[in-house]
C-alpha positions as CSV (number, residue, x, y, z in Angstrom):
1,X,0.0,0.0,0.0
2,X,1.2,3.5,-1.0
3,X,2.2,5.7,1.8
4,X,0.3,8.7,2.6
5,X,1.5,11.6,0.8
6,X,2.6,13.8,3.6
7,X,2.2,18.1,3.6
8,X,4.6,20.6,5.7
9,X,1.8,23.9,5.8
10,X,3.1,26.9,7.5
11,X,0.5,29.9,7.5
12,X,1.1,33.7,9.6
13,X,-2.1,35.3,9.6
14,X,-5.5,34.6,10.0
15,X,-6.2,34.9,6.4
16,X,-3.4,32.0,5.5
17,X,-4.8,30.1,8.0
18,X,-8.5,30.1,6.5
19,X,-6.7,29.2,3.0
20,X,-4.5,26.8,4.4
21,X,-8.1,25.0,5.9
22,X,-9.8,25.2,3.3
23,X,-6.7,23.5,0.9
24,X,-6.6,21.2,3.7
25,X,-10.2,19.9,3.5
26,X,-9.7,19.6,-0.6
27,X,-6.6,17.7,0.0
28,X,-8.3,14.8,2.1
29,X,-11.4,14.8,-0.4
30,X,-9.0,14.4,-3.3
31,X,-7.0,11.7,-1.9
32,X,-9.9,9.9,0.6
33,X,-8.4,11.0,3.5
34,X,-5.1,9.1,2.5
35,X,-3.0,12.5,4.1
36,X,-0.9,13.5,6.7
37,X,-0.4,17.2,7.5
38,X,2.5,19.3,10.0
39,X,3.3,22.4,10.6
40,X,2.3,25.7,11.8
41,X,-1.0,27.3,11.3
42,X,-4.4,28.9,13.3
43,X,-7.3,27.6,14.8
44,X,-9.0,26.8,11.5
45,X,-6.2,24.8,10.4
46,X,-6.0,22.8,13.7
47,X,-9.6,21.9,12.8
48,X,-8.7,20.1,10.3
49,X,-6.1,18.2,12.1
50,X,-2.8,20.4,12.0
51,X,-1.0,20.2,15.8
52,X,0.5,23.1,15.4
53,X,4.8,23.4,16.3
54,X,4.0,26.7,17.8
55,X,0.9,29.5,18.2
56,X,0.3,31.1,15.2
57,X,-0.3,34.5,16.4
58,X,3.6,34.6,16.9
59,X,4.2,35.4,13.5
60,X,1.2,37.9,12.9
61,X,3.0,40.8,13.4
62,X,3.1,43.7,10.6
63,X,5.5,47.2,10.8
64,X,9.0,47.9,11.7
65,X,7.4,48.8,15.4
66,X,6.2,45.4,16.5
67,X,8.5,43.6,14.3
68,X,12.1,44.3,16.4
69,X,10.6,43.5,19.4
70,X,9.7,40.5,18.3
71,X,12.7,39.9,15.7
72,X,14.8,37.2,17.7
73,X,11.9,34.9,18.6
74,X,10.7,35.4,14.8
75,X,14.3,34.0,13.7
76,X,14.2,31.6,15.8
77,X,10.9,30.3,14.7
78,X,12.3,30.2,11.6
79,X,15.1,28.1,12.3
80,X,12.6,25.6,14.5
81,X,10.4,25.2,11.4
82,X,13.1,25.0,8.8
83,X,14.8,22.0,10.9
84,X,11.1,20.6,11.1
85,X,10.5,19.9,7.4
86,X,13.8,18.9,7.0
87,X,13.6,16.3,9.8
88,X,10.0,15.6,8.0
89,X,10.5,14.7,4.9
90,X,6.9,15.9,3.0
91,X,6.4,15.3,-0.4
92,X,5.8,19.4,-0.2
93,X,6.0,21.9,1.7
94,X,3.2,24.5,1.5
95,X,3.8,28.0,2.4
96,X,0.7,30.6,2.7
97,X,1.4,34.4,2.4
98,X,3.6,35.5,5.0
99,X,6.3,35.8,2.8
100,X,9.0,37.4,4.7
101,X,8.6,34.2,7.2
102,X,7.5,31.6,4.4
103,X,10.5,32.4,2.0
104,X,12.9,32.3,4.8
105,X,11.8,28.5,5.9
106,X,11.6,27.9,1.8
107,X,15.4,28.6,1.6
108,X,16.6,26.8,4.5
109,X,14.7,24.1,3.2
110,X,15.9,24.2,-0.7
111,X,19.2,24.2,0.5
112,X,19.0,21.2,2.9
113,X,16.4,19.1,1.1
114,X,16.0,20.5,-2.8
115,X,14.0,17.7,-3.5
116,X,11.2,18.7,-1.7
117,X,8.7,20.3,-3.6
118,X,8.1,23.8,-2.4
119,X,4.7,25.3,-3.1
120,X,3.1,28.8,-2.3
121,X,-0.4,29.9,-1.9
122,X,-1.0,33.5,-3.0
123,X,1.6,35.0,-5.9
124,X,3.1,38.2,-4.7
125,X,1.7,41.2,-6.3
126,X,4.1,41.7,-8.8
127,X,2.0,43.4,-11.5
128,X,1.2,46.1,-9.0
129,X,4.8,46.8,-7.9
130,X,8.5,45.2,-7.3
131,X,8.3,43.2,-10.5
132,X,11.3,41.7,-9.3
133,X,9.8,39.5,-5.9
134,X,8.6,36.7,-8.9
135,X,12.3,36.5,-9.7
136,X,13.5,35.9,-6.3
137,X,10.7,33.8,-4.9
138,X,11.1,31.7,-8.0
139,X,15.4,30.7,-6.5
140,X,12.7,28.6,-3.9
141,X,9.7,28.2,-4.8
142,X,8.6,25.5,-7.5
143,X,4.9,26.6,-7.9
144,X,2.4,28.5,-7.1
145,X,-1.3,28.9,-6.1
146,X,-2.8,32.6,-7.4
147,X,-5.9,34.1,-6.2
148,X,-6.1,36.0,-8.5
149,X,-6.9,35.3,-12.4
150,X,-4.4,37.3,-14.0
151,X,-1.5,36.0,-12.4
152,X,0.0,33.0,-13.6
153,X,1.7,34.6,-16.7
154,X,3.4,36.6,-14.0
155,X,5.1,33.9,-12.3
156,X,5.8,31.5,-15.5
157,X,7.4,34.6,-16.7
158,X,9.9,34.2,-13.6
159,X,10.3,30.2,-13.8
160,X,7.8,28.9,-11.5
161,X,4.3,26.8,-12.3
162,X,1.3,28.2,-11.5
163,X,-2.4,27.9,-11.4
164,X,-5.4,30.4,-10.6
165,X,-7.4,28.4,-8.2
166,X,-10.2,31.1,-7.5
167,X,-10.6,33.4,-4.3
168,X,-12.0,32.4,-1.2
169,X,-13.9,35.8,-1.1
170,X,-16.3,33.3,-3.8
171,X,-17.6,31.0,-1.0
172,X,-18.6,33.1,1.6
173,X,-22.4,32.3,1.6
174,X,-24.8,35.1,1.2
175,X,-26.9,36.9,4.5
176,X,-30.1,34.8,4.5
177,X,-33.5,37.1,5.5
178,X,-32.9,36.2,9.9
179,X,-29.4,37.1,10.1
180,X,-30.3,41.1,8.2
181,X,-33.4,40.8,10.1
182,X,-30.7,39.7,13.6
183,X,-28.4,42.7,12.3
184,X,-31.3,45.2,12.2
185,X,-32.2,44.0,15.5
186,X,-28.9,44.4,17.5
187,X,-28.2,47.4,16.0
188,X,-31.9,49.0,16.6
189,X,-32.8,50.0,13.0
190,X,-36.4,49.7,11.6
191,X,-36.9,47.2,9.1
192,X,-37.0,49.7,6.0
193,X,-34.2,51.8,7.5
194,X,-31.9,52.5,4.7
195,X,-28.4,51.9,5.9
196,X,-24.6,53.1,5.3
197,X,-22.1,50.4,6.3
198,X,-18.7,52.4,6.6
199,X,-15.5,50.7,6.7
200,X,-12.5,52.7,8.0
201,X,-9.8,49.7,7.7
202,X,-9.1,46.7,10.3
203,X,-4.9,48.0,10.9
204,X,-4.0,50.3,13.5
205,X,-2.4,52.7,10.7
206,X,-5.4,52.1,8.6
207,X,-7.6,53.1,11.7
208,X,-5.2,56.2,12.0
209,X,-5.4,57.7,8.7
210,X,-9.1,57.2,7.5
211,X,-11.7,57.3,11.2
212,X,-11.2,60.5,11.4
213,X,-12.1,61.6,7.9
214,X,-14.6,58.6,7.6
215,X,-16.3,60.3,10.8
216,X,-16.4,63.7,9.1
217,X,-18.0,62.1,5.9
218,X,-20.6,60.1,8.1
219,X,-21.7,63.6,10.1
220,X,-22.4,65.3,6.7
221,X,-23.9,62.5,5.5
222,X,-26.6,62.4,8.7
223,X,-27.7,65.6,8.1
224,X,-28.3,65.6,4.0
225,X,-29.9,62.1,4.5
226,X,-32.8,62.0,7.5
227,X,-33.1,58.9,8.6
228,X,-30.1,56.9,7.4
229,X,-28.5,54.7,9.5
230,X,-25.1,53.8,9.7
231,X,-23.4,50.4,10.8
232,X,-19.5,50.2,11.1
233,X,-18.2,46.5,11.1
234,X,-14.6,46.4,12.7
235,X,-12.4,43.7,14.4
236,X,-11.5,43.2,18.0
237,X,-8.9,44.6,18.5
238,X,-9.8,48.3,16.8
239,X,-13.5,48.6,18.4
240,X,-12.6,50.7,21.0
241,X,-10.8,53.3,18.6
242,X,-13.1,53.3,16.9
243,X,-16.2,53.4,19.3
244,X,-14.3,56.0,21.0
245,X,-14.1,58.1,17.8
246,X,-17.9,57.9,17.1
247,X,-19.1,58.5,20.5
248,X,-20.3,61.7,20.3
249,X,-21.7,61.8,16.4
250,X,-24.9,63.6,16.2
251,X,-26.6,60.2,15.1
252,X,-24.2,57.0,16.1
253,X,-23.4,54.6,14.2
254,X,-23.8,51.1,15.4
255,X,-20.2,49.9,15.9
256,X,-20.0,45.9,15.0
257,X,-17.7,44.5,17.8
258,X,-16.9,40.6,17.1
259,X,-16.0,40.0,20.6
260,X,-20.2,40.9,21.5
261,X,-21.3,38.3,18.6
262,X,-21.8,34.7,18.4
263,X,-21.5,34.6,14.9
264,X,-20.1,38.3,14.0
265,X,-19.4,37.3,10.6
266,X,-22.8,36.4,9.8
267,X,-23.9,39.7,10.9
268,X,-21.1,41.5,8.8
269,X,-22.6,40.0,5.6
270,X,-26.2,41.4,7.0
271,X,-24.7,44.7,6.8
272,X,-23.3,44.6,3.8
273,X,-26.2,42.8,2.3
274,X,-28.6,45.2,4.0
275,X,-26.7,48.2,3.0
276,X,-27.9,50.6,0.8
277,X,-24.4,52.0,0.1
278,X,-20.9,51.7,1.6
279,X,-17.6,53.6,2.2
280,X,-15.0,51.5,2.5
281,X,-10.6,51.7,2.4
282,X,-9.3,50.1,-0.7
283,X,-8.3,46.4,0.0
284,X,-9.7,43.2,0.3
285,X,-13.2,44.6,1.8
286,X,-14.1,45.7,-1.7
287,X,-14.1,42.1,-3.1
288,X,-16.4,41.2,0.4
289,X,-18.9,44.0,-0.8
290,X,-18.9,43.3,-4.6
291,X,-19.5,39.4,-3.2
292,X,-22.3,41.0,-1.1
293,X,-24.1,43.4,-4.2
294,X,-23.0,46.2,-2.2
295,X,-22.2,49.5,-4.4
296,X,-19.1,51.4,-2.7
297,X,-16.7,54.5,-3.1
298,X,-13.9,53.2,-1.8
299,X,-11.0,55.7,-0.5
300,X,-7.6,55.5,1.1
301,X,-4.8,57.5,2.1
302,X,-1.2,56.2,3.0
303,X,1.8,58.6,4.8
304,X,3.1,61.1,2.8
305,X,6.6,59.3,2.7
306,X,4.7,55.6,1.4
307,X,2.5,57.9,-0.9
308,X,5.9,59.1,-2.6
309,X,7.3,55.8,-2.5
310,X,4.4,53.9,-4.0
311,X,3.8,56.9,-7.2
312,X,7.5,55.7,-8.2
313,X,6.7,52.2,-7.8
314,X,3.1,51.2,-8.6
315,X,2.7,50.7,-11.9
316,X,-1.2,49.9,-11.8
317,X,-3.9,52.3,-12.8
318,X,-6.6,51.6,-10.1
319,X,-6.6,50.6,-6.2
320,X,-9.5,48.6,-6.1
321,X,-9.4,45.1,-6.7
322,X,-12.5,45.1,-8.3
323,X,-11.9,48.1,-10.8
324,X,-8.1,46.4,-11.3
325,X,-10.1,42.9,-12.4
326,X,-12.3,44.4,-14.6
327,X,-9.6,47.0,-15.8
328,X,-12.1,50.0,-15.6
329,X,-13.1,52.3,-13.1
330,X,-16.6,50.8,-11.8
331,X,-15.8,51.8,-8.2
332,X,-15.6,55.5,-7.4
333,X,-11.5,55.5,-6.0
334,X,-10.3,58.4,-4.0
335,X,-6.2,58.4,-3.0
336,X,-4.2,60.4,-1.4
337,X,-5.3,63.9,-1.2
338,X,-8.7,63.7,-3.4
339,X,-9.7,61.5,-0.3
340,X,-11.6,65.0,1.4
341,X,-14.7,65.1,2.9
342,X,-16.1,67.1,0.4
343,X,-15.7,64.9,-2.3
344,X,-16.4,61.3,-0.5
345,X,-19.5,63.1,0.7
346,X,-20.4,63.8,-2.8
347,X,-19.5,60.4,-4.2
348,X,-21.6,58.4,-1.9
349,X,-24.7,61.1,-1.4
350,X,-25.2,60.3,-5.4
351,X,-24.8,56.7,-4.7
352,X,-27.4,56.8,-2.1
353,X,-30.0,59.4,-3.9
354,X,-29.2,57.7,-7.4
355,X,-30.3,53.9,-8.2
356,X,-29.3,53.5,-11.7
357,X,-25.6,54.0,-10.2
358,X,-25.9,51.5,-7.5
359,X,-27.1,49.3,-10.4
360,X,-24.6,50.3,-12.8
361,X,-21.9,48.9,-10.3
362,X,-24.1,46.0,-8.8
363,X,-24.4,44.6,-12.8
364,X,-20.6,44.4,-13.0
365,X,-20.2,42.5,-9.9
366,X,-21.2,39.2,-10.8
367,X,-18.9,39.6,-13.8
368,X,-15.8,40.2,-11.3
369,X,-17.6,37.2,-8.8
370,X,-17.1,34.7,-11.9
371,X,-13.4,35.6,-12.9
372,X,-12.4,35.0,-9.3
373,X,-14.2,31.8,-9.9
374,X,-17.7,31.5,-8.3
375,X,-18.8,29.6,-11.0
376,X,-16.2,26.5,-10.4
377,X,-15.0,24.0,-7.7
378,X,-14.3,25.7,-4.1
379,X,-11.1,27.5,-4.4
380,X,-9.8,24.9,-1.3
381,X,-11.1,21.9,-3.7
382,X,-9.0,23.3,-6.8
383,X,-6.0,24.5,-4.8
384,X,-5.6,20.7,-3.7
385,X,-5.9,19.5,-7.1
386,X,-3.2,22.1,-8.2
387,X,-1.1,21.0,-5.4
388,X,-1.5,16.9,-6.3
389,X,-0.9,18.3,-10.4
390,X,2.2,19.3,-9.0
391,X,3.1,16.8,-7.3
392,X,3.3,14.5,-10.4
């Protein structure tokens, strides 16, 4: 009887960790269970049978400020792991974002063991900026998993396989009528309320640069729109920030605290489902909205140094994933200094008053929902089958 092919997954941050899960669970249903799995990873990933070496929240640290600190248990760590596989022996090893931890381990490991296979999950966003990470990533890496349709030619160009295996943001199950009728409830709005679900960013700098001007926008809004409610989702760890920061607008928002939830997730689909518009920071959360049929204006502002830095490196015309998908500006995008108040309150008052622009942005959404491969297998079911392709 064959051995069980065996996997080394190491995942950072709680978004590898629900990727690594997910490729987990399409591993065993591709193989009948026949699969052993180490390494590091979250609570999703230990529910699918991963003892962890070490807590994951070791390595989810971002910025030069909580990085030192931290920088000789983080080296250590990578040392422990690297020594791990190589003790190991996996038929791959299967690192998820966190590159500046994952490509360290990849190294060690290529230079100890090169005939492990080396795979990572989510390509490096190399036609954005640094065209030369594919390069270097390629010295380790044998193949990789992409998120996001558009990439593979990038890495083939640099040496490495690669498949699109869809984005998770694809099976996130839409609000059913209880859980926007739950949402409505907890946040004490009438069933026909129209609502604004605002979205000032989940990182502390994030948090810094946009509350504040998110806060100005939401006060003007208020008063041009009687009756509109407002319904902030945030993350544990920024409520109070962010509470604190809307405690004494004219009409307060309802801030969406996980930590007071059973199923907080759940209830942050309600909002978005429920919402008549939204203003949100350019990222990820615009890919959870367009999933949701939510029109936006999305916004964002970085440090004046960063700002400088990234107009000489970014070589993309739009922030939004959405508009950078569909390569066309279906998402109002305000950057850098056109992020005022003036002109986000503009943007999204026409968004709320005017329905054949909500529907002019909700119509390209399923569009973008398809690329990123709503249509198909679970991302976690393809990524598995990429991962056994590989393998052979």
């Amino acid at each position: 009887m064959t051995a069980a092919p065996r996997f080394f997954m190491i995942a950072g941050e709680p978004s590898g960790d629900q990727l690594g899960a997910a490729l987990m669970a399409g591993l065993r249903d591709e193989t009948d269970g026949h699969v052993v799995f180490e390494g590091v990873g979250g609570p999703l990933m230990q529910a699918q049978g991963l003892d962890s070496l070490f807590p994951m929240d070791q390595l989810s640290v971002m910025g030069i400020a909580e990085v030192l600190p931290r920088l000789p248990l983080i080296l250590r760590r990578i040392r422990e792991t690297s020594e791990a596989v190589v003790a190991s022996r996996p038929a791959a090893l299967i690192t998820i974002d966190s590159p500046d931890f994952c490509l360290r381990v990849a190294k060690r490991v290529r230079a100890r063991r090169p005939e492990v296979r080396t795979i990572h999950y989510v390509a490096p966003s190399v036609w954005a900026w640094r065209p030369g990470r594919a390069a270097k990533m390629a010295r380790v890496i044998d193949h990789v998993l992409a998120l996001l349709p558009f990439e593979p030619p990038y890495m083939t160009a640099a040496g490495m396989t690669c498949d699109f295996v869809g984005h998770p943001v694809v099976t996130v199950p839409p609000a059913t009528p209880s859980e926007r009728a739950a949402l409505r409830a907890v946040a004490g709005l009438g069933a026909d309320q129209p609502m604004l679900a605002l979205l000032p960013g989940s990182r502390a700098g994030e948090i810094k640069r946009h509350a504040a001007l998110f806060r100005d926008v939401w006060d003007r809004l208020a008063t041009a729109h009687p009756g509109l409610a407002c319904v902030i989702p945030t993350v544990p760890d920024r409520a109070a920030a962010v509470q604190a920061l809307f405690q004494n607008a004219p009409v307060r928002p309802y801030i969406l605290n996980p930590s007071h939830h059973s199923r907080p997730e759940r209830l942050k689909q309600a909002a978005f489902a429920d919402a008549a518009a939204a203003l949100a920071v350019s990222g990820t959360v615009s890919l959870e909205l367009a999933a949701a049929g939510t029109p936006m204006t999305v916004a964002y502002r970085m440090s004046p140094l960063s700002a400088a830095i990234a107009r000489r490196l970014v070589s993309i015309r739009y922030a939004s994933l959405v508009n950078i998908i569909e390569d066309a500006p279906i998402i109002p995008e305000y950057l850098q200094e056109h992020a005022t108040a003036d002109a986000l309150t503009a943007e999204v008052s026409k968004l709320l008053s005017t329905p054949t622009l909500r529907d002019a942005q909700t119509s390209r959404f399923e569009t973008v929902m398809t690329a990123l491969g709503r249509s198909g297998p679970a991302p976690g079911r393809r990524a598995a089958r990429s991962v056994l392709s590989a393998l052979r």
